[in-house]
Residue frames as qw, qx, qy, qz and C-alpha x, y, z in Angstrom:
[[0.000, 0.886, 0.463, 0.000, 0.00, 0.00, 0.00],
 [0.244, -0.795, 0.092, 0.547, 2.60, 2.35, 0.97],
 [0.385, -0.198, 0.473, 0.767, 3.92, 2.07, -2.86],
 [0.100, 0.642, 0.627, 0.430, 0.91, 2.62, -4.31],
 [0.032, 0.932, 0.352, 0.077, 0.56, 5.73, -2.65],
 [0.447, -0.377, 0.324, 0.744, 3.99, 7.15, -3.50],
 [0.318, -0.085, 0.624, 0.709, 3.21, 6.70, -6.53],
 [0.009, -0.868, -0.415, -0.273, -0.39, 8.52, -6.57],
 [0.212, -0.829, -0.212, 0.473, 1.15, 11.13, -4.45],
 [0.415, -0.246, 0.470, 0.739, 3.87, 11.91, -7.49],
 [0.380, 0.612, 0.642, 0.264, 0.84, 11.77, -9.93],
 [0.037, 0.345, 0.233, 0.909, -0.06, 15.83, -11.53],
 [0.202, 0.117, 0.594, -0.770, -2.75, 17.11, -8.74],
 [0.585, 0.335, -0.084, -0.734, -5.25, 18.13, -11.28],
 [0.498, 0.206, -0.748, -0.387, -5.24, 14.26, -12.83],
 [0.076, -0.048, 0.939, -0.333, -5.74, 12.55, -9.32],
 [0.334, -0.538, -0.573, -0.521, -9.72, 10.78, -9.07],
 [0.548, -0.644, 0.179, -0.503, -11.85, 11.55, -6.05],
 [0.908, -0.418, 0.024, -0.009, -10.41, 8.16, -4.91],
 [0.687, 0.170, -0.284, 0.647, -6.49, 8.32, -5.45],
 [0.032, -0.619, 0.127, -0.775, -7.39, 11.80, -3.22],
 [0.716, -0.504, 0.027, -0.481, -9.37, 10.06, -0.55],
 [0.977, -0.087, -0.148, 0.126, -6.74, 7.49, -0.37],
 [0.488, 0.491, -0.214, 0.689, -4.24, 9.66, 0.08],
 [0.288, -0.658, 0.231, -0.656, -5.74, 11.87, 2.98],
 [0.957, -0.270, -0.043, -0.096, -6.81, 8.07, 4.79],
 [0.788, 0.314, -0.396, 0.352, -3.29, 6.64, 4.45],
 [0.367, 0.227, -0.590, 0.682, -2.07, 6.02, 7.90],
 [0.491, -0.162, -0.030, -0.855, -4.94, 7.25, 9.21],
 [0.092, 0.108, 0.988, -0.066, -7.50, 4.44, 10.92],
 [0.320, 0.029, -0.311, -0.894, -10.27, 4.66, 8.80],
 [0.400, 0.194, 0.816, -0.369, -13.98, 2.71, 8.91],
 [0.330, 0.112, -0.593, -0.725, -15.21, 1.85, 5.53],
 [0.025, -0.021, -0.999, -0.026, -18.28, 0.04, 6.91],
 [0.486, -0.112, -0.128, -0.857, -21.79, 0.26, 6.26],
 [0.214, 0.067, 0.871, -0.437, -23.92, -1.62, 8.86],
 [0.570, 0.390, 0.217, -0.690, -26.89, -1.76, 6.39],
 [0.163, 0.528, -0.815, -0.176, -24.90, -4.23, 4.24],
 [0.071, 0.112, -0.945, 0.299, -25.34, -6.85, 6.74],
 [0.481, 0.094, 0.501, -0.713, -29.16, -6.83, 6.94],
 [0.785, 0.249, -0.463, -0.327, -29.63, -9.52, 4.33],
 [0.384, 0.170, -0.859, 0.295, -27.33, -11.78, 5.59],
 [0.073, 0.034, 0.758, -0.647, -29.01, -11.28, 9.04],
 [0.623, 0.174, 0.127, -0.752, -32.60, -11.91, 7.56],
 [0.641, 0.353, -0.642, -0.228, -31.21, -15.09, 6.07],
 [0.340, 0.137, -0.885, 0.288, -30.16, -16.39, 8.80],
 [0.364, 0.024, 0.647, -0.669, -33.19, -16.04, 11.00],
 [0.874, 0.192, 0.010, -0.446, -35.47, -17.41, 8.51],
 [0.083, 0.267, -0.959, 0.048, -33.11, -20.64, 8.89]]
């Protein structure tokens, strides 16, 4: 990970996307990419076991 963002940080600003930008600010950073609304299938599946 840590080469891949060298090598977006080198990139031309004005070319980066919204995600080589958001990965950049995150990096190092403990982040929480989870969406607890995801998981409400699964957990309707399993109660109608």
């Amino acid at each position: 990970m840590a080469l891949v963002c060298k090598m977006t940080a080198k990139k031309d600003q004005d070319s980066l996307t919204d995600e080589d930008k958001e990965m950049l600010a995150s990096y190092g950073k403990s982040v929480d990419f989870i969406n607890k609304e995801t998981i409400l299938p699964l957990i309707n599946y399993i109660r109608n076991l």
